[in-house]
ZAMARGU-4260 file (C-alpha; in steps of 0.2 Angstrom, whole numbers, plus 5000, padded with zeros to 4 digits):
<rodrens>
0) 5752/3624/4918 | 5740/3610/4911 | 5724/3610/4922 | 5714/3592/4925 | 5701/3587/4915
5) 5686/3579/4919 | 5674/3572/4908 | 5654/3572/4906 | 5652/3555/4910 | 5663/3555/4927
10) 5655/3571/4931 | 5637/3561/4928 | 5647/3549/4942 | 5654/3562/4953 | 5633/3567/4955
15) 5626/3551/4955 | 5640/3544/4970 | 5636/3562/4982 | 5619/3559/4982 | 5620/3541/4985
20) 5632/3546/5001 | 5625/3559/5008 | 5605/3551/5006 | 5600/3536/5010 | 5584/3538/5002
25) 5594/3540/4985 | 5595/3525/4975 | 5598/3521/4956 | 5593/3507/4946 | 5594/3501/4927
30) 5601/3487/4919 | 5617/3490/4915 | 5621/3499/4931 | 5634/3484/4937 | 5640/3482/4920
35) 5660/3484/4920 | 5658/3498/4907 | 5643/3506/4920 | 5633/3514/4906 | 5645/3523/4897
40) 5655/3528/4912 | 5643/3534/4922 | 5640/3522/4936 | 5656/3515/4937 | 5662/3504/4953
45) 5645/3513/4962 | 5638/3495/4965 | 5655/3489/4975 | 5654/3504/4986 | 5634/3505/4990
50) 5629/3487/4989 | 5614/3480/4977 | 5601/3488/4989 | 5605/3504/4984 | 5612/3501/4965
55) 5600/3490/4957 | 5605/3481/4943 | 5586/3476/4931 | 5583/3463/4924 | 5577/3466/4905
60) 5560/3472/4912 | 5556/3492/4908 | 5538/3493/4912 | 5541/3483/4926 | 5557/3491/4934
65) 5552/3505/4931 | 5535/3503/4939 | 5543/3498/4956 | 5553/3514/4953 | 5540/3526/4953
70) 5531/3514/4969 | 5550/3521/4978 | 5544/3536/4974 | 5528/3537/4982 | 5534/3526/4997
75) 5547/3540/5003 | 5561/3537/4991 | 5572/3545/4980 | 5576/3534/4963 | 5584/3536/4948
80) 5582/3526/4936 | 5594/3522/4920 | 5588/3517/4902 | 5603/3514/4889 | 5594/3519/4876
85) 5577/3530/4878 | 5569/3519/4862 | 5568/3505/4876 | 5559/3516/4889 | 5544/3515/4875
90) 5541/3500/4884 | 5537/3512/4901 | 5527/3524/4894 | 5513/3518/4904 | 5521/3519/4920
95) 5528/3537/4917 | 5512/3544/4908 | 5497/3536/4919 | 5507/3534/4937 | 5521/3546/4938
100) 5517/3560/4929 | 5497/3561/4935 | 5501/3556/4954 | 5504/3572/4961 | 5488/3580/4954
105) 5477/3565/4957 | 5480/3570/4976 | 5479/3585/4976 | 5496/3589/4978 | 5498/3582/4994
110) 5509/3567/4987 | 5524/3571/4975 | 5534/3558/4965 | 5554/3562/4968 | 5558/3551/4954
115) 5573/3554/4937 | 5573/3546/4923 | 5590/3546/4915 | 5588/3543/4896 | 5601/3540/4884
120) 5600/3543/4865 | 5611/3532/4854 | 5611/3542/4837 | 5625/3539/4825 | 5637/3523/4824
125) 5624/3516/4813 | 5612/3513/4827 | 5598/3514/4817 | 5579/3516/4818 | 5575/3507/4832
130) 5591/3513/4844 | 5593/3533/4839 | 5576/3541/4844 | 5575/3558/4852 | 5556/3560/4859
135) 5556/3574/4870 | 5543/3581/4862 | 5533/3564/4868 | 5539/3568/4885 | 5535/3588/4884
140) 5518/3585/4880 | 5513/3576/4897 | 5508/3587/4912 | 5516/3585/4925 | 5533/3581/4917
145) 5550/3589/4917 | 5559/3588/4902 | 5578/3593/4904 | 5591/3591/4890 | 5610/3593/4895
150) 5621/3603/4882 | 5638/3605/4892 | 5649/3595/4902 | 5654/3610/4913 | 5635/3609/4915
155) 5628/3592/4916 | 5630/3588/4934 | 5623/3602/4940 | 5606/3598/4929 | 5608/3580/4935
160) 5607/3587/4954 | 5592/3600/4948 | 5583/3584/4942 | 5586/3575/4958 | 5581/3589/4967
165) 5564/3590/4960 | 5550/3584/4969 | 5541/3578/4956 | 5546/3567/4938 | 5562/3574/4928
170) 5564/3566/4912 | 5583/3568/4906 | 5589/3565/4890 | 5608/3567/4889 | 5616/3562/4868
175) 5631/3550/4869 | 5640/3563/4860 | 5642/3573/4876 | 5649/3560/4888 | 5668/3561/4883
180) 5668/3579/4883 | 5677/3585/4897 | 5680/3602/4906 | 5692/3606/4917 | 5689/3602/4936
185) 5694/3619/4945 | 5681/3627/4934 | 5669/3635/4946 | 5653/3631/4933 | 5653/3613/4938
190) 5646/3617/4956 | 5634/3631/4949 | 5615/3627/4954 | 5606/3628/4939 | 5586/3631/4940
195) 5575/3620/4928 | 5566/3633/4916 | 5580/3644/4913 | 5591/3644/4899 | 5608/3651/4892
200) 5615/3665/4883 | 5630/3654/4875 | 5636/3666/4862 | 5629/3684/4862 | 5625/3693/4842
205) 5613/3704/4836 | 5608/3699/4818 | 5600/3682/4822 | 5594/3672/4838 | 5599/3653/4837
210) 5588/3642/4850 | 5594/3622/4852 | 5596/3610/4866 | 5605/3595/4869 | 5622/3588/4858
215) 5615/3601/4843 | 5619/3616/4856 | 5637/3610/4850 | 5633/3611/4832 | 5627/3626/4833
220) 5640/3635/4842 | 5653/3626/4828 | 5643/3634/4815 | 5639/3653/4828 | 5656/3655/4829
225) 5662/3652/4810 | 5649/3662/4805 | 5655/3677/4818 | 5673/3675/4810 | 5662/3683/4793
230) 5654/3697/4803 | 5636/3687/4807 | 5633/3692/4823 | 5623/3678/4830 | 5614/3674/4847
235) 5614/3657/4854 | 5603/3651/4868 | 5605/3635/4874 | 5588/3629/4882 | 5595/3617/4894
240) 5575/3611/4897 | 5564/3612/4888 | 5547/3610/4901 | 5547/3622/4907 | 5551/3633/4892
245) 5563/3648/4897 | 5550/3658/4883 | 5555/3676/4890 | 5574/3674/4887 | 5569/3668/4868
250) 5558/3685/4866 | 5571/3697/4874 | 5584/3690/4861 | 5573/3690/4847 | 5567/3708/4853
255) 5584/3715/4849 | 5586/3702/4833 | 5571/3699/4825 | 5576/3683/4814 | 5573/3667/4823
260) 5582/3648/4817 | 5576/3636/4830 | 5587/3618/4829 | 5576/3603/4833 | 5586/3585/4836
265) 5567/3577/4833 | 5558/3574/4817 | 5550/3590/4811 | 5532/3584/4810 | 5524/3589/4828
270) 5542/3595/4834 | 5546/3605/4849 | 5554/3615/4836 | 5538/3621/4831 | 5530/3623/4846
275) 5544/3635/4851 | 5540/3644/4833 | 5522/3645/4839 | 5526/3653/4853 | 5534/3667/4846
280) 5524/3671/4832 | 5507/3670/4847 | 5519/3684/4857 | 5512/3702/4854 | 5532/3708/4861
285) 5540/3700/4845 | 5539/3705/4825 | 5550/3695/4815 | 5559/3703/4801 | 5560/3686/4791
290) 5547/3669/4795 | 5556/3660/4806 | 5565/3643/4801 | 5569/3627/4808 | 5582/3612/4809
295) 5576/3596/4813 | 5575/3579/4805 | 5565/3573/4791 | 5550/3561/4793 | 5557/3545/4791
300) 5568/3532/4802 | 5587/3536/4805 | 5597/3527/4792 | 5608/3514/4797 | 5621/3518/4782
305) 5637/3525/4788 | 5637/3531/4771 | 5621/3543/4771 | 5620/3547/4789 | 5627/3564/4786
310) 5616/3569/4773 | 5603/3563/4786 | 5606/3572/4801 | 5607/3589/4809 | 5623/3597/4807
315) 5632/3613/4810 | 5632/3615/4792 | 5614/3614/4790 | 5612/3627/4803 | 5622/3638/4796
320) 5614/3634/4779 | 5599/3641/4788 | 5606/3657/4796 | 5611/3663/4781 | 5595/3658/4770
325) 5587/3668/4784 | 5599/3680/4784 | 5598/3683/4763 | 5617/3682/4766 | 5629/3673/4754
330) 5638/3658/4760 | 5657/3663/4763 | 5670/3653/4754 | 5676/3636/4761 | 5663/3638/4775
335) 5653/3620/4774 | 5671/3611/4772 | 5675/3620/4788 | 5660/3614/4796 | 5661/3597/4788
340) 5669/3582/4799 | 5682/3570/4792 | 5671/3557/4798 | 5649/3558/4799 | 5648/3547/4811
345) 5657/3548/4827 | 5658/3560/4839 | 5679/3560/4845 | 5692/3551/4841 | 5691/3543/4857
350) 5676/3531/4852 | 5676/3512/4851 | 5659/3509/4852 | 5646/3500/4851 | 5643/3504/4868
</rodrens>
């Protein structure tokens, strides 16, 4: 019996159309959110059934939109707002960092800010320096700031209605990569409630503990699972946010593994990555039996090549390259043509793109 599917995307949609029907304080806004394509999927046909009071398509305006977005906030509502790319949310870091993020403690905590910030990465497709940036470290850094980064569809919606929930900023940062995956709709994890701050045992071992978030979450299990198929017994914990930092289920792993590749989907200089690392090797609970390593991104713009991009970016190929240098264990046979894609640069066959 084939069972329905359901993809990230309409699951992003199934979210984002309960919260508008059962709140009335709940809008969302963005440009792009009336678009026939509805930013990737996601907000499709929600401005024909709740009006442009409550689905606000922007004008090309960050700083501004998203300014009267963080003013709904503090009046008593309940937005969300929609960037296409998080490269042109730079153009709001003002009202994120100084309003948002500061307003709750400025008043003592007396006043919250209910506010999400739905920001979509574009790496790949030859997007390019300007249009594949992944900053959560940026966003991390800032107190008062949640940072969630979704890994799953079977578990997306339920981080989106955790954000939403919060009563203060949630910054969330979903890959492109992730929105055609699908799951099955009778699968009792869609409706699981997930708190922010804890993370995910996605693949038990013993030899290695794995840490990464987001679309390299998927890499890494491509690369966990090969690598179990030659008796490396690898834990993978998927960090689902990344402030605040699920630190104690990272020790308990590495208390019982003692090797630690952390994957980073930022540049390496300054990375979350690091700060992770940092934290393990400040714990008195942890000693490592190798120096922990990690997978991130050189320090220089994406490439816009089709041609180079692979050597470029994280793959599950590199990461098991770096379990197994870790490790001091010999690369099996054929492994890195198993874990190499026909094609660098696309995430399914499904893909049309641009947008």
């Amino acid at each position: 019996m084939a069972f329905m599917q359901r993809s990230a995307a309409s699951e992003i949609l199934r979210v984002l159309d309960h919260n508008l029907n059962v709140d009335p304080h709940f809008l969302i806004g963005g440009l792009g959110v009336a678009d026939p394509k509805g930013v990737f999927g996601t907000t499709l046909g929600l401005a024909e059934k709740y009006g442009p009071s409550r689905v606000l398509e922007t004008p090309t305006s960050e700083n501004a939109m998203t300014g009267i977005g963080v003013g709904l906030a503090i009046s008593g509502y309940r937005p969300l707002m929609i960037h296409q790319r998080l490269d042109f949310f730079l153009l709001a870091m003002d009202q994120l960092v100084n309003s948002a993020a500061k307003w709750h403690f400025m008043f003592g905590g007396q006043q919250s800010v209910p506010i999400t910030f739905r920001l979509i990465t574009g790496r790949g497709w030859g997007q390019g320096p300007t249009h594949s940036q992944n900053l959560h470290s940026w966003f991390a850094h800032i107190p008062g700031l949640k940072v969630v980064i979704p890994s799953f569809a079977h578990e997306i919606g339920s981080l989106l209605q955790a954000s939403i929930d919060d009563p203060n900023p949630v910054v969330f940062i979903e890959d492109r990569w992730i929105h055609n995956m699908s799951v099955e709709v009778n699968d009792l994890r869609i409706n699981q409630k997930i708190k922010l701050g804890t993370a995910h045992i996605c693949h038990p071992g013993n030899d290695i503990t794995v840490v990464s978030s987001g679309y390299l979450s998927i890499e890494a299990l491509k690369a966990v699972s090969n690598l179990a198929t030659h008796n490396v017994s690898v834990e993978l914990i998927d960090l689902r946010t990344i402030k605040p930092l699920d630190l104690e289920t990272i020790l308990q792993s590495l208390k019982k593994t003692r090797n630690l590749v952390v994957v980073d989907s930022g540049h390496e200089i300054a990375s979350f990555g690091k700060e992770i690392i940092a934290d393990v090797i400040m714990s008195k609970d942890v000693l490592l039996n190798n120096p922990p390593q990690l997978v991130s991104l050189p320090d220089v713009p994406e490439p816009t090549s089709h041609g180079v991009i692979g050597a470029f970016r994280v793959s599950a190929a590199k990461i098991a390259m770096s379990i197994l240098n870790t490790l001091s264990f010999s690369a099996p046979k054929d492994l890195f043509h198993k874990l190499t894609p026909d094609k660098e640069d696309v995430p399914d066959a499904t893909f049309t793109g641009p947008f």
